[in-house]
C-alpha angles and dihedrals in degrees: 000000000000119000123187108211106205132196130186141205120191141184081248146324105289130068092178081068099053095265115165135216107244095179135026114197126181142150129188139236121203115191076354090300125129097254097200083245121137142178123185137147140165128233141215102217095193093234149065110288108226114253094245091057090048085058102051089047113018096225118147129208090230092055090050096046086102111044134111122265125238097259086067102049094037098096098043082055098050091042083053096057100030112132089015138125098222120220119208133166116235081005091194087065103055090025094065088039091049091043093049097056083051094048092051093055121100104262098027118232144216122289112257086246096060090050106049133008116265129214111182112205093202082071099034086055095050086055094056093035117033116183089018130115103253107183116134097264087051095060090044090057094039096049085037092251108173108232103156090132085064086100080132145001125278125154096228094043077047101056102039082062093046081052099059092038087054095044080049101045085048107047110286134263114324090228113078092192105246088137101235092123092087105037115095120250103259113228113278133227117201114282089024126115109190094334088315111128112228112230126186114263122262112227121194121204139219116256120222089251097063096038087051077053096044091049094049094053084046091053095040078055089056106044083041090054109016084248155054129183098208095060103045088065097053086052088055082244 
């Protein structure tokens, strides 16, 4: 299973307004383990970033003035995620941001939705959590996710944390760390499971004292509530 986790800045908060991507982020999970796998780039946007923006991420205009713009990067981008489901916080944001930069090409393109699956944590933590705060600082708090290098925002940061709080909403990593995923399988006798000699299993019965016992609780369940299952297939009911 791969999974492609995305992060966005951007000039501000509306695309509607002609607002501009400034940094795509993303890692990869392969089998929901951190592959080693990046993308990140940043983008000239072509226009002044609002001072509020420039606050959440720290990203200047003059940094960005030679960088390259979205249509360059775009196939890398699209080669990067091909054949993944894609996981975004708060999805409808980068997603009209994202959609936006594909509209404007020549030719215009799909939008991302129609490309890859999509699963938005935002949603999937409103569902775990209702009534909670469910930013991504709250769920790092709240599974214990160290960001203390969140001083400020940047989409591939961003997205290594999103990595470890979705790992975490949705069960955690598959690998519990014992270390056996990289040790070679020794060679096997027969009855044996990695040196492990298979014995017969040892069954232990009930004695007639304990099913007398069991019978009597069945039938106190049945006088109490007018039935009892158990018993009623033993009675062939």
């Amino acid at each position: 299973m791969r999974q492609v986790v995305l992060d966005t800045e951007t000039t501000g908060l509306e695309a509607a307004q002609g607002h501009r991507i400034i940094e795509i982020g993303a890692v990869e999970l392969i089998d929901r383990r951190v592959s080693g796998r990046q993308f990140q780039h940043y983008l000239n946007p072509d226009r002044d970033i609002e001072d509020g923006a420039l606050e959440v991420h720290g990203i200047t205009r003059e940094f960005l003035s030679d960088k390259p713009c979205f249509s360059e990067i775009v196939q890398e981008l699209l080669h990067f995620i091909d054949g993944a489901e894609l996981i975004i916080h708060n999805a409808d944001f980068d997603l009209a941001f994202l959609d936006m930069e594909l509209a404007a090409l020549d030719p215009p393109m799909a939008a991302l939705s129609e490309l890859c699956p999509i699963v938005d944590t935002l949603e999937l933590a409103r569902d775990l959590h209702p009534g909670q705060r469910n930013s991504l600082d709250a769920l790092c708090k709240r599974y214990e996710i160290d960001n203390s290098q969140r001083t400020l925002h940047g989409a591939l940061l961003d997205a290594e944390i999103l990595a470890d709080v979705y790992l975490a909403m949705t069960g955690g990593q598959t690998d519990l760390g014992l270390g056996f995923e990289n040790l070679a399988a020794p060679a096997l006798a027969d009855g044996e499971i990695y040196g492990w000699v298979l014995k017969p299993l040892v069954v232990f019965r009930a004695g007639q004292a304990e099913r007398d016992a069991h019978e009597a609780r069945l039938e106190a369940i049945r006088k109490e509530h007018g039935r009892c299952l158990w018993l009623e297939l033993d009675d062939g009911r």
